[in-house]
Biotite code that builds the C-alpha atoms (Angstrom):
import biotite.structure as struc

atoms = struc.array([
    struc.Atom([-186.373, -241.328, 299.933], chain_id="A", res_id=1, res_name="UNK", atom_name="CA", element="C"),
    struc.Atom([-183.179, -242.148, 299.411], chain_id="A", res_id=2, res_name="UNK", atom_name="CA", element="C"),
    struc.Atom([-180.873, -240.710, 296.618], chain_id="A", res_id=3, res_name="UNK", atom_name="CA", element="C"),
    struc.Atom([-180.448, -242.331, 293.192], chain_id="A", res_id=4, res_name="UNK", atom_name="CA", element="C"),
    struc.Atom([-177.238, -242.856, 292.140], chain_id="A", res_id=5, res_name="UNK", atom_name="CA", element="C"),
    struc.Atom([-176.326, -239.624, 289.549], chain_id="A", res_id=6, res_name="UNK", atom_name="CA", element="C"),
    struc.Atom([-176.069, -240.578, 286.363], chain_id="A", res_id=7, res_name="UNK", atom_name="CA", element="C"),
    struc.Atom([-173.195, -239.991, 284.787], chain_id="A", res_id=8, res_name="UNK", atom_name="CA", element="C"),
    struc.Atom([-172.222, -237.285, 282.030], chain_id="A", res_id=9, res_name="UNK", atom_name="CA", element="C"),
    struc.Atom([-172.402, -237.875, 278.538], chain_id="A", res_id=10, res_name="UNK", atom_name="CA", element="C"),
    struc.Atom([-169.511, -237.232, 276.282], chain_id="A", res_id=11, res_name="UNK", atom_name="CA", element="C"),
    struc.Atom([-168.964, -234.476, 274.385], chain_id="A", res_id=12, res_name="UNK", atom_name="CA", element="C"),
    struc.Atom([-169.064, -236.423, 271.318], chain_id="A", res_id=13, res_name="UNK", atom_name="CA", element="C"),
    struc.Atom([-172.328, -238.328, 272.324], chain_id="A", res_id=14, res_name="UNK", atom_name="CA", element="C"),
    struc.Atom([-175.194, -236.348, 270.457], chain_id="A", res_id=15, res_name="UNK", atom_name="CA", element="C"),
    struc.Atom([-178.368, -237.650, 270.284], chain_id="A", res_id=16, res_name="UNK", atom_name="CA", element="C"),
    struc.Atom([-178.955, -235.723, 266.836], chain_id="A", res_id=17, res_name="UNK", atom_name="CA", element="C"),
    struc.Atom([-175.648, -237.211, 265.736], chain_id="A", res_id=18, res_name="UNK", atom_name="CA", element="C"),
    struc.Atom([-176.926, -240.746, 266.411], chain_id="A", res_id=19, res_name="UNK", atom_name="CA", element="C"),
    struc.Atom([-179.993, -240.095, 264.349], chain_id="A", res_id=20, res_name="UNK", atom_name="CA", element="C"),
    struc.Atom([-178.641, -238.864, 261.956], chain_id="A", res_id=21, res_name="UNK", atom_name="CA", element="C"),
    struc.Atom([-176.375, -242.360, 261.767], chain_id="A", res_id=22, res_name="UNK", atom_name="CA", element="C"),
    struc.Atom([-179.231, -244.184, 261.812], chain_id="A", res_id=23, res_name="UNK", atom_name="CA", element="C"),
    struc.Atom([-180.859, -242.400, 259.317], chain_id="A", res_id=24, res_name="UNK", atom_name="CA", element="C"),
    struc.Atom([-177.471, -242.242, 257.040], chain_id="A", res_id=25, res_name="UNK", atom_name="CA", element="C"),
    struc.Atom([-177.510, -246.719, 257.275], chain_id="A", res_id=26, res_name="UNK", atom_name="CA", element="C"),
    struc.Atom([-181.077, -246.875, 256.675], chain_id="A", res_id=27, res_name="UNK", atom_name="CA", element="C"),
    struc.Atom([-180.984, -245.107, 253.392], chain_id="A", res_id=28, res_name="UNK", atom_name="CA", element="C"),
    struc.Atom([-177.537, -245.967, 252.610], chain_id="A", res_id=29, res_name="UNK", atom_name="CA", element="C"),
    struc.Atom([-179.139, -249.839, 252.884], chain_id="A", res_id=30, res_name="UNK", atom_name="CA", element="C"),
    struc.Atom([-182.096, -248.872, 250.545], chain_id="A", res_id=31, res_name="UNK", atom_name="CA", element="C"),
    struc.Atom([-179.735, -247.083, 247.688], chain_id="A", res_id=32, res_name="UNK", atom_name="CA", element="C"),
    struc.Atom([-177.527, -250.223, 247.727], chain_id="A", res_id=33, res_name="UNK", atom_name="CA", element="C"),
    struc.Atom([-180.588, -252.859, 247.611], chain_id="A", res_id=34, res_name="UNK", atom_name="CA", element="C"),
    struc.Atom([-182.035, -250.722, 245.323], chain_id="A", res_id=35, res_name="UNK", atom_name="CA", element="C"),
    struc.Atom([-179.097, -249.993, 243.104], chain_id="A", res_id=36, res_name="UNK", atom_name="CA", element="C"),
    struc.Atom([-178.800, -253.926, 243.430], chain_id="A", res_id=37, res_name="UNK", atom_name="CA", element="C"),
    struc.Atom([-182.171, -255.045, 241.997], chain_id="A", res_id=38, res_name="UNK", atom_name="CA", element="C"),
    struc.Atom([-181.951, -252.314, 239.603], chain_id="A", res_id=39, res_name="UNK", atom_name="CA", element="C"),
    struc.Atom([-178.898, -253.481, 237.865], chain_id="A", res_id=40, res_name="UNK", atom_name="CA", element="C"),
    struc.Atom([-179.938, -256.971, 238.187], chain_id="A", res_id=41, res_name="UNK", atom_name="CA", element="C"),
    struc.Atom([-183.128, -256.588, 236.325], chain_id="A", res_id=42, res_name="UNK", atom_name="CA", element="C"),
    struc.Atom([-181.851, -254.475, 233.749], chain_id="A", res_id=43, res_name="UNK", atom_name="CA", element="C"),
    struc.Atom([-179.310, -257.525, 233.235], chain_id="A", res_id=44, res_name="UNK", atom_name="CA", element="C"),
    struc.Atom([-182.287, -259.708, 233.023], chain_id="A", res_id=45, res_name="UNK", atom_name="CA", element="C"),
    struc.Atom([-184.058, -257.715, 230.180], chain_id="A", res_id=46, res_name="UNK", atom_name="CA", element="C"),
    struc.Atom([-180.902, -257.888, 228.117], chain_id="A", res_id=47, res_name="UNK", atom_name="CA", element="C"),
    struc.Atom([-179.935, -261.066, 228.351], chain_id="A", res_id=48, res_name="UNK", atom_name="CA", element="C"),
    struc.Atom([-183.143, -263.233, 229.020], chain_id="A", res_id=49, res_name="UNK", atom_name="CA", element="C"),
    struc.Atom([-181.956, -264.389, 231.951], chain_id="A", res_id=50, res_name="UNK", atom_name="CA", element="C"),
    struc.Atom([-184.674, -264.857, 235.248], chain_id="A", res_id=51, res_name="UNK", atom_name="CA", element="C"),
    struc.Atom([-182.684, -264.706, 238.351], chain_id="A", res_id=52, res_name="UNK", atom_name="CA", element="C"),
    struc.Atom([-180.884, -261.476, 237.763], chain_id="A", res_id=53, res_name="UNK", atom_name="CA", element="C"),
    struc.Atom([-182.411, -259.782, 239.869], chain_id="A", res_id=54, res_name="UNK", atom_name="CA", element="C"),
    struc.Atom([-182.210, -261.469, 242.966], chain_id="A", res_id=55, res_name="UNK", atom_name="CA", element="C"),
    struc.Atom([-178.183, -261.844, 242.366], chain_id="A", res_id=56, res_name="UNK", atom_name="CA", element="C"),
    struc.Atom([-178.655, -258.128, 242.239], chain_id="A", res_id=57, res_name="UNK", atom_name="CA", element="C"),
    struc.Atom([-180.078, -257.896, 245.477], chain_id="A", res_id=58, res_name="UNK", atom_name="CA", element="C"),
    struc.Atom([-178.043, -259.818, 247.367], chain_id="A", res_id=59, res_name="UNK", atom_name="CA", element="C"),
    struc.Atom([-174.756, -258.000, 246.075], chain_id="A", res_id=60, res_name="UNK", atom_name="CA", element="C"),
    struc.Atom([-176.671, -254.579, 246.869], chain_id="A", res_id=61, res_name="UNK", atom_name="CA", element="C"),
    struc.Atom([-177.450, -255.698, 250.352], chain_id="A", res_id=62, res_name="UNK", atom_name="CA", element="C"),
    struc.Atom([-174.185, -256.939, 251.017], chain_id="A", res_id=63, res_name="UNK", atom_name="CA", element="C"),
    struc.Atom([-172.320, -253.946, 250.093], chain_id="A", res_id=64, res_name="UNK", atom_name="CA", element="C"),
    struc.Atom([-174.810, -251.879, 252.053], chain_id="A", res_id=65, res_name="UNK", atom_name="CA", element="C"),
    struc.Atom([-174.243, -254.094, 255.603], chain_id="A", res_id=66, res_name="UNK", atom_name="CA", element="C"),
    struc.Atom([-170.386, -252.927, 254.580], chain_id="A", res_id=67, res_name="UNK", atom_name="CA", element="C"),
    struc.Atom([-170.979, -249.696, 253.890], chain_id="A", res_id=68, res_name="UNK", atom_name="CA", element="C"),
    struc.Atom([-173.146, -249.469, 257.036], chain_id="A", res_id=69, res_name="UNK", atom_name="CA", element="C"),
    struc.Atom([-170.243, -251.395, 259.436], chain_id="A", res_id=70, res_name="UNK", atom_name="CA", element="C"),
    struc.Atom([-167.761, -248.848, 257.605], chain_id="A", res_id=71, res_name="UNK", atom_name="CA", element="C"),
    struc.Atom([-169.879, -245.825, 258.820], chain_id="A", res_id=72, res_name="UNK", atom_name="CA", element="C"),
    struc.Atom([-170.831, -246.773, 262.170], chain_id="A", res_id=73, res_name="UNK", atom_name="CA", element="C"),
    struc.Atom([-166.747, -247.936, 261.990], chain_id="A", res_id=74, res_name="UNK", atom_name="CA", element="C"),
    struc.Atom([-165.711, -244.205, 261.656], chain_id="A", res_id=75, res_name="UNK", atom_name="CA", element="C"),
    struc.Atom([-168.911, -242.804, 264.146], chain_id="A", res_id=76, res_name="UNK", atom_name="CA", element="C"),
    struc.Atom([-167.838, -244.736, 266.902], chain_id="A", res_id=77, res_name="UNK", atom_name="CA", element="C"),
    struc.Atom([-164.313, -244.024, 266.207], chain_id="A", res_id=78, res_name="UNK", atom_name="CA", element="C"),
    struc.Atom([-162.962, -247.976, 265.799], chain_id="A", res_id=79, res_name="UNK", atom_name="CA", element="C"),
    struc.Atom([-159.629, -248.206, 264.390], chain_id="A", res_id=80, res_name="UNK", atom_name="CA", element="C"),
    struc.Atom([-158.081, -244.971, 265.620], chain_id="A", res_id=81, res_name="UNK", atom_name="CA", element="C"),
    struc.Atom([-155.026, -246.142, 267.496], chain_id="A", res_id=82, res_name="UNK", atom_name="CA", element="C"),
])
């Protein structure tokens, strides 16, 4: 048989406990924020009457979670160091 190519070494900085942990930092990072979101949004409803409070709420929480999570995997992968 012949010989397969070697694969080549990983990086120091490559850790595959470091990556879970990253995903595990965005996935409840996204919950808090959605969360958070429809929280706040149905508290606003209560107080004011209102119907649709909620689901403003959500959408503001899961926005600012998809930043948060682009601004963490941002500083993981290093992006923006020059």
């Amino acid at each position: 048989m012949a010989d397969s190519p070697r694969k080549p070494d990983l990086p120091p900085d490559d850790n595959p406990w470091r990556a879970a942990g990253l995903v595990t930092a965005i996935g409840a990072e996204l919950a808090v924020c959605v969360g958070l979101g429809w929280w706040l949004g149905t508290v606003y409803d209560n107080r004011n009457g209102t119907r649709y409070g909620y689901l403003a709420g959500l959408i503001v929480g899961l926005v600012a979670g998809i930043g948060s999570a682009v601004g963490l995997v941002r500083k993981y992968s290093g992006a923006g160091k020059h």
